[in-house]
C-alpha positions as CSV (number, residue, x, y, z in Angstrom):
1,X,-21.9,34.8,109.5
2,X,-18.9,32.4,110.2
3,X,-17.8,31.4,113.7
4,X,-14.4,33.9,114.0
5,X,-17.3,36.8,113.1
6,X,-19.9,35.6,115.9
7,X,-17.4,35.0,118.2
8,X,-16.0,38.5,117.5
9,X,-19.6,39.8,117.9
10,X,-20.2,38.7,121.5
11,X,-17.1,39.4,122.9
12,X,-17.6,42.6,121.8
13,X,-20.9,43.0,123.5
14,X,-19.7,41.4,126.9
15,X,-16.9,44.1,126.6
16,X,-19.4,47.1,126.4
17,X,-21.5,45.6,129.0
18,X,-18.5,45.3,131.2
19,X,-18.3,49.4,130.9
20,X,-22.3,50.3,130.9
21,X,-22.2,47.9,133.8
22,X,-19.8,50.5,135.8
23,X,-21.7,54.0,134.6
24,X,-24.0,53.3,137.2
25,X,-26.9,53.8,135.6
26,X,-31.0,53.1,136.5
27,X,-32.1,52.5,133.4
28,X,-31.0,52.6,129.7
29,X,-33.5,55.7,128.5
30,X,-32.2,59.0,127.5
31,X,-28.5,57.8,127.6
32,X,-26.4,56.9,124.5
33,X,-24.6,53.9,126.0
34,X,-28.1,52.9,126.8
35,X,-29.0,52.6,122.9
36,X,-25.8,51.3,122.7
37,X,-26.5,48.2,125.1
38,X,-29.8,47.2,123.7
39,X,-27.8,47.1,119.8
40,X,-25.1,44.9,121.6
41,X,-27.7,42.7,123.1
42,X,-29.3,42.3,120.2
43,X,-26.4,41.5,118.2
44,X,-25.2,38.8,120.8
45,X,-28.4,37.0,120.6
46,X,-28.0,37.1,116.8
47,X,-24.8,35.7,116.6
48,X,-25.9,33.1,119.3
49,X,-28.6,31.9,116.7
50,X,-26.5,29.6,114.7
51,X,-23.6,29.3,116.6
52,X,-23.7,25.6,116.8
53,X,-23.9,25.4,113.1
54,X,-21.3,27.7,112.2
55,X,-19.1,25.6,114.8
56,X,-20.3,22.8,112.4
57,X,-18.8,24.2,109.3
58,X,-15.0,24.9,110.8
59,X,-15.6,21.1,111.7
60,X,-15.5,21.7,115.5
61,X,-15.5,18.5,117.4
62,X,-19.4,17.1,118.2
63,X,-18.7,16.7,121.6
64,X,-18.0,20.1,122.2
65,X,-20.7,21.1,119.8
66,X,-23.0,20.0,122.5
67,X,-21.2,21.8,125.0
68,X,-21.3,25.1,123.0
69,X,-25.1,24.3,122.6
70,X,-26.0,24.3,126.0
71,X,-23.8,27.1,127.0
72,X,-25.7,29.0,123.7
73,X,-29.0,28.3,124.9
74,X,-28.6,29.1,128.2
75,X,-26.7,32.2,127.6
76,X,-29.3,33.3,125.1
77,X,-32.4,32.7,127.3
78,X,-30.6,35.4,130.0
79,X,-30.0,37.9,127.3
80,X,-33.5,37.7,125.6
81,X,-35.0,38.5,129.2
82,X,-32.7,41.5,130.0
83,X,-33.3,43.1,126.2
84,X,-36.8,42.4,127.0
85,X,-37.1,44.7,130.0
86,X,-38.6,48.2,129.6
87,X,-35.5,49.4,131.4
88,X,-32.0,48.2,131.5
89,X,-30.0,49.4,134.2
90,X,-25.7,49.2,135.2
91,X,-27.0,46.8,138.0
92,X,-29.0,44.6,136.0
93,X,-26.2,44.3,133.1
94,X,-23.7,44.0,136.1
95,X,-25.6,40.8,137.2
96,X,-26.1,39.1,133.6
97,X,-22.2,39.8,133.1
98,X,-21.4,38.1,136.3
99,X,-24.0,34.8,135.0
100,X,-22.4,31.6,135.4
101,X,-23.8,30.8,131.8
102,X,-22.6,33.7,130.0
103,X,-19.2,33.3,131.3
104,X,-19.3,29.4,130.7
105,X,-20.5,30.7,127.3
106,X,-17.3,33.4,126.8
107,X,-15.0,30.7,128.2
108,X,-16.2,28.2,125.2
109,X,-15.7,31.4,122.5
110,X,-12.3,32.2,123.9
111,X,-11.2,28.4,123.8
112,X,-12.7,28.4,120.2
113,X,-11.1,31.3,118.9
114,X,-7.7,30.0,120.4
115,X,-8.3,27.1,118.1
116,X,-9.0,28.8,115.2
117,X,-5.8,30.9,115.5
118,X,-3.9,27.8,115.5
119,X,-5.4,26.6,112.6
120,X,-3.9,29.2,110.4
């Protein structure tokens, strides 16, 4: 998976959350966006594993390797403990979407991906 295709992958995810967050809902059972949430949690945290590597291969600057590290890890510890709850509700999505770390997280993608544009 290259960088352009994990980026893609969680800003997709924090753009679903944005809308399960807003359905106002207690938990994720018996609701299709609630399947849906756990998939795009899952697929965030995979394209968070290897981020830093992939940023590696379209020679990203170190320095802000380590930036994108830190953001990684500390994004990815908040979305392995809200996939890892029996139930996911709007509220709870609400408040990792509103995380300081997952935002310093997008913030680092949405730079990235700016860079990458300009690279072509």
């Amino acid at each position: 998976m290259n960088l352009k295709s994990r980026c893609d992958a969680i800003e997709e995810a924090y753009e679903f959350m944005l809308a399960y967050a807003a359905q106002g809902l207690a938990e994720d059972a018996g609701s299709s966006s609630g399947a849906q949430v756990r998939e795009f949690l899952r697929k965030a945290i995979q394209s968070l594993n290897g981020i830093v590597e992939a940023g590696a291969a379209e020679q990203v600057s170190p320095a802000f390797l380590n930036v994108l590290e830190r953001d990684a890890q500390n994004s990815l510890a908040a979305l392995e403990m809200v996939l890892a709850q029996r139930a996911i509700s709007s509220m709870l999505i609400d408040n990792l979407n509103a995380s300081i770390h997952l935002r310093a997280l997008l913030t680092d993608l949405f730079l990235l991906d700016e860079i990458l544009k300009l690279r072509k």
